[in-house]
N, C-alpha and C positions, 0 to 999 in steps of 0.2 A: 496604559494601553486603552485603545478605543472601544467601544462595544461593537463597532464592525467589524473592527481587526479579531476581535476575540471571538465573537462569533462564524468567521470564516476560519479560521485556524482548532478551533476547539475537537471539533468531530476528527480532523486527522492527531491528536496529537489523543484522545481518550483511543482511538484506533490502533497507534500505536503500541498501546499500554497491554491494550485485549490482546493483542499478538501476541507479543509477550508475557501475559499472564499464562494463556493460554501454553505457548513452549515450555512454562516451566513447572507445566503438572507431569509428573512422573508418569511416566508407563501409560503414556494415552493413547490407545488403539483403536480403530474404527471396529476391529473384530465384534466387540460386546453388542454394537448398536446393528448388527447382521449387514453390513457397508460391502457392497460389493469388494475387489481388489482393485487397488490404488483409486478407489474412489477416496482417498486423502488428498490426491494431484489436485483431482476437483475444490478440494479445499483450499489446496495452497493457492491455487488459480484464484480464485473467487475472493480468498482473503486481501492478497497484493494487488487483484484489480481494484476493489473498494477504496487501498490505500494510495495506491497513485489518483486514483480520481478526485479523494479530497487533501491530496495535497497539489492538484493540478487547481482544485477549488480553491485552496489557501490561496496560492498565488497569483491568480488573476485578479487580486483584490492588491495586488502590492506593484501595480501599474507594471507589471514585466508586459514585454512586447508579444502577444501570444502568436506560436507557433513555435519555429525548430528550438532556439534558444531554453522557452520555457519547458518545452517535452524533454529536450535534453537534458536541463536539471531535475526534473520529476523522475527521466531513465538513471541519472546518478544516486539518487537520492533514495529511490526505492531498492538500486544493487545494494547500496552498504547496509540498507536496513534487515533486507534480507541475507546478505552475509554474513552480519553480526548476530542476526537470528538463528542461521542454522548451526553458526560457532557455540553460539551458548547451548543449542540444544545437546551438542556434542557431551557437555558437563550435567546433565539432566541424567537422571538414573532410568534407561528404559527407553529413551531415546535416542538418536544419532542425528550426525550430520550426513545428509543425503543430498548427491549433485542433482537428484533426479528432484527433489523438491522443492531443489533451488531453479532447476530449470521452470517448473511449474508457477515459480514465485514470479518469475522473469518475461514469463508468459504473460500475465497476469497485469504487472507491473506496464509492459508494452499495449497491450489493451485498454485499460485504464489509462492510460497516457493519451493515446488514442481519441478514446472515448471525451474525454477532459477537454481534447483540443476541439474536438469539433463542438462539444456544448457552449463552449464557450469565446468560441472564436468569435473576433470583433469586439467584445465586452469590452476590453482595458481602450479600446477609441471612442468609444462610447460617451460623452459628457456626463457627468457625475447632477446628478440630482439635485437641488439645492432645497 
């Protein structure tokens, strides 16, 4: 693997991890830290936008054609990670799966997408460096 490749790929895939780590602490409630109510959405929003953005970053380095194609796989690719995330939180002690957090995810996810494409629109035409 090349050190371009691994360093464009690295931040989403340690991103991924922190989600995950995160979903599988028991009984994590924003209660203790004085979080307003459903200032958690805010989280899920904020988490899944981060993660679509660098896996919109992963793949403008993997010469995809940027625009509808690449957002669309960043929209696929961010649903399953979020729906395998809220399934597993399901089996966490103190937690649930919530459609509302998955909306929040999706929210998120679509922004970051967004976001991804205009930073980096034009890049993969761009002649590479030598």
């Amino acid at each position: 693997m090349q050190l371009k490749t691994l360093k464009q790929w690295l931040p989403f895939f340690v991103w991924v991890i922190l989600i995950f780590v995160g979903s599988s602490i028991p009984r994590l409630s924003a209660d203790p830290f004085g979080m307003p109510p459903y200032s958690d959405k805010v989280a899920h929003y904020l988490e899944y936008l981060i993660l679509a953005f660098l896996f919109y970053r992963g793949i403008r380095g993997e010469r995809w054609r940027m625009g509808f194609p690449a957002w669309f796989v960043v929209l696929a690719t961010g649903l399953a990670i979020a729906s395998i995330d809220e399934y597993h939180q399901a089996y966490i002690p103190g937690r649930d799966a919530n459609i509302w957090d998955w909306t929040a995810d999706m929210a998120g996810i679509v922004t970051g997408a967004l976001i991804g494409m205009r930073r980096y629109r034009g890049l993969a035409r761009r002649p590479e460096k030598v």
